[in-house]
N, C-alpha and C positions, 0 to 999 in steps of 0.2 A: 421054500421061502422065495422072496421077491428078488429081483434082480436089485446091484448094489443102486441104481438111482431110483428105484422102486420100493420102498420096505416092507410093503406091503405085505402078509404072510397068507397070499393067495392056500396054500396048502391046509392050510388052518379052516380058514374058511371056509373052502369046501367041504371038510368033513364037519362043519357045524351043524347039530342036528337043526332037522327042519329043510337045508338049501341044499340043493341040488347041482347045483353046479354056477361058478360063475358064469358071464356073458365073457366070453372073447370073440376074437375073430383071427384067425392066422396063426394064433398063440400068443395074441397081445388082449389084455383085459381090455375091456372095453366101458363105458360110465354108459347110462342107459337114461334114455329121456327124458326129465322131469315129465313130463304128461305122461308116460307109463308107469310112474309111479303112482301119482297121483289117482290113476282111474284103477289101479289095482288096492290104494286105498279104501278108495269109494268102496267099490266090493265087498270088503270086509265087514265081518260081526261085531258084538261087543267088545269079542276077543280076541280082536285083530287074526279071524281067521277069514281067509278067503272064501268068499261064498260062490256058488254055483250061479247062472245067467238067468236062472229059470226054465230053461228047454227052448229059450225061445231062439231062432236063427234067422236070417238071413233067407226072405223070400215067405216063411211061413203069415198064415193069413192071422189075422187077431182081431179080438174088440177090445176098446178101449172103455175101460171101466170107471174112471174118475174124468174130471175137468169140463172143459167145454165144449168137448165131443162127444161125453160120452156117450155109450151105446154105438157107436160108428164101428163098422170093419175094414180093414184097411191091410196092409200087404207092409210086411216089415222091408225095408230097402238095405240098412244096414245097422250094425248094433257098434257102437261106442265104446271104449272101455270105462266109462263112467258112469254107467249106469245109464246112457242116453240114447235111445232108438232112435233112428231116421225113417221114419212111416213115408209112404204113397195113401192119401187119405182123397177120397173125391169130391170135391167140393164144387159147386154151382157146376157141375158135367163136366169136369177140368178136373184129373190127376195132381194135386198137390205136394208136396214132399215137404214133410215137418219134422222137427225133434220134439222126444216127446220120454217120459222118464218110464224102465222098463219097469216100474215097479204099477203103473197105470193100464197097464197090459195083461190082454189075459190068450193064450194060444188058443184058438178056433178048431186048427185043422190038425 
């Protein structure tokens, strides 16, 4: 159980199926960033299960298969928890950096 200013029943909850363990640090629970919830939402299926990235990481080359680029190849720079890539796209001979949604993406290499 939780400490008497705590009531928390930290114990409980971690054997709840499904989670793994809480977040602490030191041995103090810790509350976890609304925007990492939020973009681990995003992730999710119909049925609120977490879905996989696609393969796509960090450096790998891709095209971009919808919008107003597409057909472009571009170098992923970094990936979002919300489904939002940071592309390096080159544009009039100049390296650009844009977001751009992973689901618009397709792995090249």
């Amino acid at each position: 159980m939780g400490t008497p200013r705590d009531p928390i029943p930290w114990n409980s909850i971690n054997g709840t199926r499904g989670v793994s363990k809480v977040v602490s640090l030191d041995g103090t629970y810790r509350p976890v960033n609304n925007q990492i919830i939020e973009g681990l939402k995003c992730r999710c299926d119909k049925n609120d299960v977490v879905q996989k990235m696609g393969g796509i990481i960090a450096g790998d080359r891709v095209k971009i298969e919808r919008g107003p680029f597409s057909d472009f190849i571009c170098n992923v720079e970094e990936i979002a928890d919300n489904k939002r890539v940071w592309i390096l796209i080159d544009l009039l001979q100049k390296q650009t950096k844009t977001e751009i949604s992973l689901d618009d993406l397709y792995k090249i290499n």
